[in-house]
C-alpha positions as CSV (number, residue, x, y, z in Angstrom):
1,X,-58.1,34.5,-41.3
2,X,-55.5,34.5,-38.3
3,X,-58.1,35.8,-35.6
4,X,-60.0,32.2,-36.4
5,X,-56.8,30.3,-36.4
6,X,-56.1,31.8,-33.3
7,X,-59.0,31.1,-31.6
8,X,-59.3,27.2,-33.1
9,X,-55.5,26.7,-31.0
10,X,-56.4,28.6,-28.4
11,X,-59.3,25.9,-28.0
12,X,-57.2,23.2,-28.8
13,X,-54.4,24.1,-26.3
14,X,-56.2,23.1,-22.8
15,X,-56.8,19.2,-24.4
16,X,-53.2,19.2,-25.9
17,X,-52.3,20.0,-22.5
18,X,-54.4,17.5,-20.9
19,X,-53.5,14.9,-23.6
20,X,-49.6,15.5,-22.5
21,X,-50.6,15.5,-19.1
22,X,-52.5,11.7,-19.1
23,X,-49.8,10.6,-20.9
24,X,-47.5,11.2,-18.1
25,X,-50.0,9.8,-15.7
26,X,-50.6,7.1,-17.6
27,X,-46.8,6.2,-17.9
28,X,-45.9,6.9,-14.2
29,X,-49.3,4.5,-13.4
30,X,-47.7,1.6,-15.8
31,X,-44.1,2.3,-14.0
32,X,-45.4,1.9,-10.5
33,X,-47.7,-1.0,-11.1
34,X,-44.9,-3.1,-11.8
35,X,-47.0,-5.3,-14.8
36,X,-44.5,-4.7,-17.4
37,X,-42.6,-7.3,-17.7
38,X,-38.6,-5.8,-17.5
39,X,-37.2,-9.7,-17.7
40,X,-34.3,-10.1,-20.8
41,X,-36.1,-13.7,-21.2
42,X,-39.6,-12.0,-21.8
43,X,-38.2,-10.0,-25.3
44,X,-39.0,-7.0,-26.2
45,X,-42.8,-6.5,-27.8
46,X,-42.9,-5.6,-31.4
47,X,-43.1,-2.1,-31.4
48,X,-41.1,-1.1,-28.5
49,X,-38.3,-3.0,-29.8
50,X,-39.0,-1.0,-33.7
51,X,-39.1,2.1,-31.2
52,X,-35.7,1.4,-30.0
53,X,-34.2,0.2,-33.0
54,X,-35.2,3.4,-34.4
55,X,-34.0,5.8,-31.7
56,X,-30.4,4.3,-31.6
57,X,-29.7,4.2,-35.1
58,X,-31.2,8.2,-35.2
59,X,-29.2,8.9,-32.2
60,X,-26.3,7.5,-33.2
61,X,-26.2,9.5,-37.1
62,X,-27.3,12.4,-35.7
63,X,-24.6,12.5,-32.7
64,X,-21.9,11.3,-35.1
65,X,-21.8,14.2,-38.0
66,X,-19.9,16.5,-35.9
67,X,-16.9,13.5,-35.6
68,X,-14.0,14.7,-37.4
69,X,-12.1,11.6,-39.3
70,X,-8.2,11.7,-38.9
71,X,-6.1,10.0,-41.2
72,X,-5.7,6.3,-40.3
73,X,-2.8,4.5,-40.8
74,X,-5.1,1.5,-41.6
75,X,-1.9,-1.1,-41.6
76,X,-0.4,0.3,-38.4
77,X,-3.9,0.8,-36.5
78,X,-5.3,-2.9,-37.0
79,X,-2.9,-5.2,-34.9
80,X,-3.3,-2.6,-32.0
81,X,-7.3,-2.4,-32.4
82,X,-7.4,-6.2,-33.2
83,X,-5.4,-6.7,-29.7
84,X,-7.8,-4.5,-27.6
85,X,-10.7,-6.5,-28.8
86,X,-9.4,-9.9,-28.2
87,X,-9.0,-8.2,-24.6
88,X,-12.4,-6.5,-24.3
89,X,-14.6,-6.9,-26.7
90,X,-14.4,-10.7,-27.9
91,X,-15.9,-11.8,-24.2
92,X,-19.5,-10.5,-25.3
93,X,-19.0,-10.0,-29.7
94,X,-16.9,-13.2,-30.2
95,X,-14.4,-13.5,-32.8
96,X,-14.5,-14.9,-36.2
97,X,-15.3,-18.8,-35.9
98,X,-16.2,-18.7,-32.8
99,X,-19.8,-19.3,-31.2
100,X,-21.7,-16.4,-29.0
101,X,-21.2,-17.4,-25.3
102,X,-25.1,-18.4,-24.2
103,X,-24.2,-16.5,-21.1
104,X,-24.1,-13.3,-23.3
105,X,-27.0,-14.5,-26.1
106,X,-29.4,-14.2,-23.1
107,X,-28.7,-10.3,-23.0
108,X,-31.3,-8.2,-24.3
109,X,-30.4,-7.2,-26.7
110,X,-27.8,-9.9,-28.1
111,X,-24.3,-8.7,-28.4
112,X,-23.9,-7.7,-32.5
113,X,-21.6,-10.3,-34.6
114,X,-19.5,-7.0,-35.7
115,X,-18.4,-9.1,-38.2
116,X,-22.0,-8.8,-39.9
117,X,-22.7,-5.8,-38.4
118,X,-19.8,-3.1,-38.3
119,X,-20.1,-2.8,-41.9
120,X,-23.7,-0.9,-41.7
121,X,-22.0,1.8,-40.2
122,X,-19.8,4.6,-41.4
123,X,-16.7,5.3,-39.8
124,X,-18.1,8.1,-37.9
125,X,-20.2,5.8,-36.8
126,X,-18.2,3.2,-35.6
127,X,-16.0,6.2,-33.6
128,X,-19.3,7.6,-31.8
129,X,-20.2,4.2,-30.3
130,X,-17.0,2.5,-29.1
131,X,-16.2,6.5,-27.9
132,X,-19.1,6.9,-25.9
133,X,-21.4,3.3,-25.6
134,X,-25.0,3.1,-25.7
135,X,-27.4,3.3,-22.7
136,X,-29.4,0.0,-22.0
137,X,-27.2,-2.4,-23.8
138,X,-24.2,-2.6,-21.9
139,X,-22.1,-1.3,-24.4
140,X,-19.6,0.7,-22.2
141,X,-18.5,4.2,-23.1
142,X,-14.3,4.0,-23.9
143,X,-12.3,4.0,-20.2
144,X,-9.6,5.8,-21.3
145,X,-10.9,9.6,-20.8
146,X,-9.8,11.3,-24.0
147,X,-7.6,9.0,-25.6
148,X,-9.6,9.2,-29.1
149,X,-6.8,8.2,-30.8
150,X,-6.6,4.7,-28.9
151,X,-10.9,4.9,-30.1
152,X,-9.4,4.9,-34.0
153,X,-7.2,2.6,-33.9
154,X,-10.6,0.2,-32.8
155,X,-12.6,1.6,-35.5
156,X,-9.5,0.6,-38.5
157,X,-9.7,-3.1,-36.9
158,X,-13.7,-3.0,-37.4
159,X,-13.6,-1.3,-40.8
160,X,-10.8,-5.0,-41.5
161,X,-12.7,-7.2,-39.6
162,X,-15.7,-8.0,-42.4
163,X,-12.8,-9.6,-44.6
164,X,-10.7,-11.5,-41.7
165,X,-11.0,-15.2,-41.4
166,X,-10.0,-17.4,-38.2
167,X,-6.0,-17.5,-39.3
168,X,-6.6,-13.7,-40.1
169,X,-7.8,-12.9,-37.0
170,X,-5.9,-14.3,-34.9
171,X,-2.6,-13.5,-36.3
172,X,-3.3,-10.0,-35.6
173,X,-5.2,-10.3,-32.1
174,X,-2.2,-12.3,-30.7
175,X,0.3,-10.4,-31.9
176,X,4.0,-11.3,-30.5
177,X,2.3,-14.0,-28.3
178,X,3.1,-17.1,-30.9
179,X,3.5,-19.8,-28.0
180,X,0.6,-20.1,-26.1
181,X,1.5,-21.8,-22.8
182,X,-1.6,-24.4,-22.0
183,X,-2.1,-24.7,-18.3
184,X,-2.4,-27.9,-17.3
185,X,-5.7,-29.9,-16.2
186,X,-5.3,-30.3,-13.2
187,X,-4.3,-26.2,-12.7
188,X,-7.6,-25.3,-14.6
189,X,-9.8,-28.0,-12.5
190,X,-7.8,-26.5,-8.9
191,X,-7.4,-22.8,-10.2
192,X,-9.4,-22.3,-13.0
193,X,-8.1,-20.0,-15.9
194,X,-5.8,-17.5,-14.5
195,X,-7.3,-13.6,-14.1
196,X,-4.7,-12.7,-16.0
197,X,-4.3,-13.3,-19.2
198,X,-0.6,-14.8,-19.6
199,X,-0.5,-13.1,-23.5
200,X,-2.0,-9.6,-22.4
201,X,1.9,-7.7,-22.9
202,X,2.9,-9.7,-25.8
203,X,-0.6,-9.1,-27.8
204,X,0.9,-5.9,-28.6
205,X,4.6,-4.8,-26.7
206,X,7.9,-6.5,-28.0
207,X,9.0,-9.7,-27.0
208,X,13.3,-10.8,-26.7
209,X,12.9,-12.1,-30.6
210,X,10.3,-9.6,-31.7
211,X,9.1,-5.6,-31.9
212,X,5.9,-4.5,-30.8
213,X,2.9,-5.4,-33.2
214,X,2.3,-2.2,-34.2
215,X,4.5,1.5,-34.3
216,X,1.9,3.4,-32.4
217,X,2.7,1.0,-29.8
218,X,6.3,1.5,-27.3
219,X,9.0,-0.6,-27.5
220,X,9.4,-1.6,-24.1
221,X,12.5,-3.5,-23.6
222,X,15.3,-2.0,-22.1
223,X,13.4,0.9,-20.7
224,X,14.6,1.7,-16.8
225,X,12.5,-0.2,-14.1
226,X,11.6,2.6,-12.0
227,X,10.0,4.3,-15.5
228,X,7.9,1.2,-15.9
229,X,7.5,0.6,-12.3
230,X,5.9,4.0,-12.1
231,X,4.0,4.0,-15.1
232,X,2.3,0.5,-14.4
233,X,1.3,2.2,-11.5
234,X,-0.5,5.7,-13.1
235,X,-2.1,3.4,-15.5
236,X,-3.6,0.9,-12.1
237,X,-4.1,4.2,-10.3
238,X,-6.2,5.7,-13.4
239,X,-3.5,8.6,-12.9
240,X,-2.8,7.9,-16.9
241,X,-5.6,7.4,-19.2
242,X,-5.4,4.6,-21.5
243,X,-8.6,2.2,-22.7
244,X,-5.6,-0.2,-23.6
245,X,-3.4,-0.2,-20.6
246,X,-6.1,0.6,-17.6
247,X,-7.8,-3.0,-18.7
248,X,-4.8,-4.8,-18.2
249,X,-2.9,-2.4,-15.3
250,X,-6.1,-2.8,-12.8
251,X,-5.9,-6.6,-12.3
252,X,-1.9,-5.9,-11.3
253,X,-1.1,-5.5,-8.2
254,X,2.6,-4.8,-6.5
255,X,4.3,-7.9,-6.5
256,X,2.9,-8.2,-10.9
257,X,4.3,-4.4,-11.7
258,X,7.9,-5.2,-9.8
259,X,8.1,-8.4,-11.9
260,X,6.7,-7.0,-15.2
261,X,9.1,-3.9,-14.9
262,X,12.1,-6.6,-14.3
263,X,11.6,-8.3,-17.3
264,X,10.8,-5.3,-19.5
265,X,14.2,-3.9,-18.6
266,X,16.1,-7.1,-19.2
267,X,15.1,-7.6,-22.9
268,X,17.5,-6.0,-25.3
269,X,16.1,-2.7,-26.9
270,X,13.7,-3.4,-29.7
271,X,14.6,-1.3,-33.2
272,X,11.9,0.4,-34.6
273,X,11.7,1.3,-38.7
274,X,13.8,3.7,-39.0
275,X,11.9,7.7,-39.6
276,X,12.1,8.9,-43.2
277,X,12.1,12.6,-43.0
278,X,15.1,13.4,-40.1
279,X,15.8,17.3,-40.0
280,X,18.7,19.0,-38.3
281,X,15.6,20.6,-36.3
282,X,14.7,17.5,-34.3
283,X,18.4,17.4,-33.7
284,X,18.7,20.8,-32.6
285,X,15.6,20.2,-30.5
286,X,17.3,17.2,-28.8
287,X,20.3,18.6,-27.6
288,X,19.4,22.3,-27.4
289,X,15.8,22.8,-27.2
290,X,14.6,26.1,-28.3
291,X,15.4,28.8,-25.5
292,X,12.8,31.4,-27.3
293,X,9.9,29.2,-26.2
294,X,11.3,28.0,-23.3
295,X,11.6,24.3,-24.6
296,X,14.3,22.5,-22.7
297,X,16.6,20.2,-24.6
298,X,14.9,16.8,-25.0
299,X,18.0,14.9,-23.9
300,X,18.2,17.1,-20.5
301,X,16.0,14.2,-19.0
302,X,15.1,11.6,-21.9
303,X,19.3,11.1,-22.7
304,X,21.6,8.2,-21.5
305,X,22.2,7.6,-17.9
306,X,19.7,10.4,-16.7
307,X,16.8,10.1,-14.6
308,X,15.9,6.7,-14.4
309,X,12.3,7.3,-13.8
310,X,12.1,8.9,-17.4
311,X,11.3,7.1,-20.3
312,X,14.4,6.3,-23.5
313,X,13.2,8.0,-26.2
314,X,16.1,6.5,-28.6
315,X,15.0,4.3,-30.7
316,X,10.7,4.4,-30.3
317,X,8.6,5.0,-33.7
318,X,8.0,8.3,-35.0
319,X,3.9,7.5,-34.9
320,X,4.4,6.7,-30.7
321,X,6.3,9.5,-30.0
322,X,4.6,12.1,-32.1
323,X,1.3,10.5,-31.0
324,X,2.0,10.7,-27.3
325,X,3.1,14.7,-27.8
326,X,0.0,15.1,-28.8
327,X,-2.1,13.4,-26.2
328,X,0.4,15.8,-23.5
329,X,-0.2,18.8,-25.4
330,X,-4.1,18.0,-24.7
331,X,-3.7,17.9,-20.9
332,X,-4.6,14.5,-21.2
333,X,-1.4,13.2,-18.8
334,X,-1.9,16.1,-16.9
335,X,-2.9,14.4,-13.6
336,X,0.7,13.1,-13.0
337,X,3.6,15.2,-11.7
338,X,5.5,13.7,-14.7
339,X,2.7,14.2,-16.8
340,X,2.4,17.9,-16.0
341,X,5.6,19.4,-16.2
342,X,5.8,17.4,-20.5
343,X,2.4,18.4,-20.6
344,X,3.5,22.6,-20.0
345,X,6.5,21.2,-22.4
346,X,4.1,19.8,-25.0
347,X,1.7,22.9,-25.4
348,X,4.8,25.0,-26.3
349,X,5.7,22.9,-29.3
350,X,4.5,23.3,-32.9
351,X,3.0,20.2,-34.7
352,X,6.3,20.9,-36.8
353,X,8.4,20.6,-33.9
354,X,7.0,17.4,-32.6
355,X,7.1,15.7,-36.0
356,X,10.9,16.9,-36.1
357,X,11.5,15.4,-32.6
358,X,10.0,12.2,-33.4
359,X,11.3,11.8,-36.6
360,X,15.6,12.2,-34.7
361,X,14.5,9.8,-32.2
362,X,13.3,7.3,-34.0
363,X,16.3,7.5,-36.2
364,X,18.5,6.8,-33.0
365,X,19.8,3.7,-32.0
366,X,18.3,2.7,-28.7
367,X,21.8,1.5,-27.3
368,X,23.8,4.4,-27.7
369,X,24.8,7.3,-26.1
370,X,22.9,9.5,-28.3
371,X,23.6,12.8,-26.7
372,X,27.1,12.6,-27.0
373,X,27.3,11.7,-30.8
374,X,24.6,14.1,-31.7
375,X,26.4,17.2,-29.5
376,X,29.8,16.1,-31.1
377,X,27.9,16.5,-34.8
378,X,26.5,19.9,-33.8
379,X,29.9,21.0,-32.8
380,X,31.3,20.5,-36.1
C-alpha cells in the first residue's frame, strides 16, 4: 500500500508546485496592474475583509498566550492609564459621550469604540496589542521601549472603561487638572488650540493643593531643577523610555523644560500614603548600603543637600520607587550616564531589598533632613 501512495504524491507534487507557483504569478500580476482598488473610501470586499478579521483576531490569541499577567493594582493603575489615553488614544477611539471624529471614521478600518470593544478581549489580549500595535491599522506599537509596566497600567483603565460614564471618565482622565483655563476666541481664531496641551502635567503629577493621581506616579514638587531639567531632557532626547513622558517631553523644547523645572521645584513637597511594612533593612540600606554586595548607601547621593542633579527620594510612594528599581535593574535606563551607574546599582539588589528601600522612603517626610535623623536612630 505505501509504494502506490507514493507514487499518487509523487504525481501530484509537479501540479501542487505549479498550483503554488500561478498563485504567485497570479498575485504579483494583480499587484502590478494596479486594478485593485487600495482607496480607504472603496471598503474592503466581503471576504478580504472576513480574511482579515480572521487573521488579526488568530494572531493576536495565538501571540498573546505566552503574556505573563502581573498583579494589577486595579485602583492605583486606572487614573494613570485613563490619563495616557486622554493624551493618546482619545484623538482616534474617543471617549465616553463623545462622537468619532469623521476625520478618523474615514480610516479603514474605523478606530474601535473600546468602550464596546475592549471587553471581547482578555487581558492578555488587551497587553499584546497596545504593547506591540497591529500592522495596517495604524494602531502604533507602545513608544516607550520596554516599559511594560507603563502597557498595564493601559490595560487596568480598558478592563474599567466598559462601566465609566462621561463624569466617570473624565474625573479620572483629568486627574489634578480641575480648572480648565478656556483660551479665549479670539486666541483660538489667531492661534488655534495650543500644541500643547495646558493640562498634560497635572493629568497625572501633583499640583500646589494636590498629590499626584496615582502612587505609581512621582511626586514632583520640590524636586531640584537641574534633576528635572535633565530629566525632561532624556525623556525629549528618547535617552529615557517612557510611553507616558516621551508623548508629552517631545513637543518641549528649552525655553518649556527651564520653566516646567521652575515651577516643579517651587511647589511644596507632595506627601505620599505613608508605606505599611517599614523594616530596619530599608533603613540600614539608606544610610549604610550593604558593603558585601557592593550597594552604596542610598542617601550617599539621593540625601539632603547632595547632588542636585539627583532625584529626593523622601517622601515618593513605595509602588514608584519599587517600580522604577525594577525598570533599572532591566537595563531599561541604561542609555543615560545616570541611568547606568543605578542601573549596575539596581541589578545587585534583591526584590527584598528594593521593597525594603521603598517601603523607608516612602515612610520619610519629604522635608527633612532624613539622613541625619535616620543615622542618629542607628547610632543608638
Amino acid at each position: 500500500m505505501a509504494k502506490p501512495v507514493r507514487r499518487r504524491l509523487r504525481k501530484l507534487l509537479p501540479w501542487a508546485i505549479g498550483l503554488f507557483a500561478g498563485g504567485i504569478v497570479l498575485a504579483l500580476a494583480i499587484a502590478y496592474s494596479g486594478i485593485f482598488n487600495i482607496a480607504a473610501s472603496a471598503g474592503h470586499p466581503v471576504l478580504l475583509e472576513w480574511l482579515l478579521t480572521l487573521g488579526k483576531e488568530r494572531s493576536v490569541i495565538v501571540n498573546s498566550k505566552p503574556v505573563d499577567v502581573p498583579d494589577l493594582d486595579i485602583a492605583g493603575l486606572v487614573p494613570l492609564g485613563a490619563a495616557h489615553f486622554q493624551g493618546g488614544c482619545a484623538t482616534c477611539h474617543r471617549t465616553p459621550g463623545q462622537k468619532l471624529n469623521p476625520v478618523y471614521g474615514q480610516m479603514l478600518p474605523s478606530p474601535p469604540d473600546l468602550k464596546v470593544h475592549a471587553p471581547m478581549w482578555t487581558r492578555k489580549q488587551l497587553f499584546w496589542m497596545v504593547r506591540h500595535g497591529i500592522q495596517f491599522t495604524g494602531m502604533p506599537a507602545w513608544s516607550g521601549d520596554g516599559r511594560d509596566d507603563e502597557v498595564w497600567a493601559v490595560v487596568a483603565f480598558l478592563e474599567a472603561l466598559p462601566s465609566m460614564n462621561t463624569v466617570d471618565y473624565l474625573k479620572y482622565a483629568s486627574g489634578n487638572s480641575k480648572d480648565i483655563i478656556a483660551a479665549q476666541a479670539g486666541e483660538v481664531a489667531s492661534q488655534g488650540r495650543p500644541k500643547i496641551n495646558i493640562t498634560a502635567c497635572s493629568r497625572c503629577h501633583d499640583t500646589d493643593n494636590a498629590p499626584p493621581t496615582s502612587p505609581y506616579v512621582p511626586s514632583l514638587g520640590g524636586q531640584n531643577k537641574a534633576y528635572l531639567k535633565r530629566t525632561l531632557h532624556e525623556y525629549h532626547s528618547d535617552l529615557r523610555q517612557s510611553g507616558f513622558m516621551e508623548l508629552i517631553a517631545v513637543e518641549l523644547d528649552s525655553e518649556h523644560i527651564n520653566n516646567l523645572a521652575d515651577y516643579y521645584a517651587s511647589l511644596k513637597p507632595s506627601v505620599s500614603k505613608p508605606a505599611q511594612n517599614v523594616s530596619s533593612e530599608g533603613a540600614m540600606l539608606a544610610v549604610h548600603g550593604d558593603l558585601s554586595h557592593k550597594i552604596p548607601a542610598c542617601l550617599s547621593c539621593h540625601g539632603a543637600n547632595k547632588r542636585p542633579d539627583y532625584p529626593r527620594l523622601a517622601g515618593q510612594s513605595e509602588q514608584y520607587i519599587k517600580q522604577q528599581l525594577l525598570v533599572l535593574q532591566r537595563g531599561i535606563r541604561a542609555k543615560t550616564p545616570y541611568g547606568a551607574i543605578m542601573t549596575t546599582i539596581a541589578k545587585r539588589l534583591t526584590e527584598q531589598q528594593m521593597g525594603a528601600a521603598a517601603a523607608f522612603f516612602a515612610s520619610q517626610s519629604p522635608t527633612e533632613r532624613t539622613e541625619h535623623k535616620t543615622g542618629e536612630g542607628l547610632r543608638q
